[in-house]
C-alpha positions as CSV (number, residue, x, y, z in Angstrom):
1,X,22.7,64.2,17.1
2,X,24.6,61.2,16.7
3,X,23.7,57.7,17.8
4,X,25.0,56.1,21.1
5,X,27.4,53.4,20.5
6,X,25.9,49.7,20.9
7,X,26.4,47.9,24.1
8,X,29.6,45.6,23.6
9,X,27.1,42.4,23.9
10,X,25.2,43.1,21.0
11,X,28.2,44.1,18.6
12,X,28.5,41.5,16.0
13,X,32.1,39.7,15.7
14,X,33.5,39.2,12.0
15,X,33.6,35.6,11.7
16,X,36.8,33.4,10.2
17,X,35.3,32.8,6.8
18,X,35.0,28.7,5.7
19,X,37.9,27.2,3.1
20,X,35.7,24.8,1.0
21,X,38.5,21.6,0.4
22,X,39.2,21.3,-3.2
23,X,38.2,17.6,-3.2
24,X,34.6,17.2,-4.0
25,X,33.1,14.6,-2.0
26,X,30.0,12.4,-3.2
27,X,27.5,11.9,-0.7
28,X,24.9,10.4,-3.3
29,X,24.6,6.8,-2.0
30,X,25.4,4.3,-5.2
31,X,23.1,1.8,-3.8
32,X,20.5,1.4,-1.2
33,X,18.8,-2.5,-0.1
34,X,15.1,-2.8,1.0
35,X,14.9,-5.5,2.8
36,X,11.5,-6.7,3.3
37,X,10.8,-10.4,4.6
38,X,7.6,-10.3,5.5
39,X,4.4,-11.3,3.7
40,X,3.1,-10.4,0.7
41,X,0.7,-7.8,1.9
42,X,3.5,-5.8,3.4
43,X,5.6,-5.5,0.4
44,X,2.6,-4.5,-1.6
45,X,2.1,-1.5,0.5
46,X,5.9,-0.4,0.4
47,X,6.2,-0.5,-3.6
48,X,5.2,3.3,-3.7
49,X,9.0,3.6,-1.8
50,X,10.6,2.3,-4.5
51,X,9.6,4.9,-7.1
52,X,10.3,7.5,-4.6
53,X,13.6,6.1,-3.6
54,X,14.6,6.4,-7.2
55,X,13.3,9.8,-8.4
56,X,15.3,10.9,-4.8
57,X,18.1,9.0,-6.0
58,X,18.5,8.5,-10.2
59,X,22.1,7.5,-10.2
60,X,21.5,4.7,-6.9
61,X,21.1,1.1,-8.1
62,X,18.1,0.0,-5.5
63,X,17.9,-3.5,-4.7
64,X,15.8,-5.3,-3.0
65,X,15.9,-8.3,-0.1
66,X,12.8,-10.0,-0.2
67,X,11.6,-13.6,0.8
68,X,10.6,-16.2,-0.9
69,X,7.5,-16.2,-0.8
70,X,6.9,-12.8,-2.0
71,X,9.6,-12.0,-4.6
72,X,7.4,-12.3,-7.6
73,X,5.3,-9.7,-6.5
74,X,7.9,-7.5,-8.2
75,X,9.4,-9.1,-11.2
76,X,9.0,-6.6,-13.8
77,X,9.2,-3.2,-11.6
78,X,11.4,-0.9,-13.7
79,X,12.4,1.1,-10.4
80,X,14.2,-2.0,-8.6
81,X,17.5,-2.6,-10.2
82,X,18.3,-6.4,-8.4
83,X,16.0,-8.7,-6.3
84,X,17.3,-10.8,-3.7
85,X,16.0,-13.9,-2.4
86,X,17.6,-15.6,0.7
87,X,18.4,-19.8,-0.4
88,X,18.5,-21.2,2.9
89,X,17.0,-20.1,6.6
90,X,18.0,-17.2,8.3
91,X,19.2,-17.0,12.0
92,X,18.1,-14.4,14.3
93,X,21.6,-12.4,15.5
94,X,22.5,-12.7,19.0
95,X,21.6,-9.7,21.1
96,X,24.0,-8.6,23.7
């Protein structure tokens, strides 16, 4: 005895198949800014990101925005590629 034919609702519809573009596209950032302005105490417990930021990302430069107070906390880290310190004071932006 033969099967009944499916119900049209559950008969599966060949779908178009997807062209992948010849260009290849890099979505890899190149480099990705902390910035962390607080005190001292809060960029101690974020320096465990920075070696997982860079094992995620090997070829990302990872820099860092960090205040002045706090910067020399990590002189010396081998995962942070460039510190920044702000010179002067920075102004809140407006908020509309």
């Amino acid at each position: 005895m033969g099967r009944a034919p499916m119900p049209a609702r559950f008969v599966r519809e060949e779908q178009p198949t997807l062209r992948m573009s010849t260009r290849a596209w890099d979505t890899r950032p190149k480099r990705i800014c902390i910035v962390q302005l607080g005190r001292i105490g809060d960029l101690l417990l974020i320096t465990p990101l920075f070696s997982a930021l860079k094992a995620a990302n090997p070829h990302s430069e990872l820099h860092l925005l960090a205040g002045r107070n706090n910067y020399k906390i990590v002189e010396g880290n081998p995962f942070i590629d460039r510190a920044w310190v702000p010179s002067g004071r920075l102004a809140p932006l407006p908020v509309r």
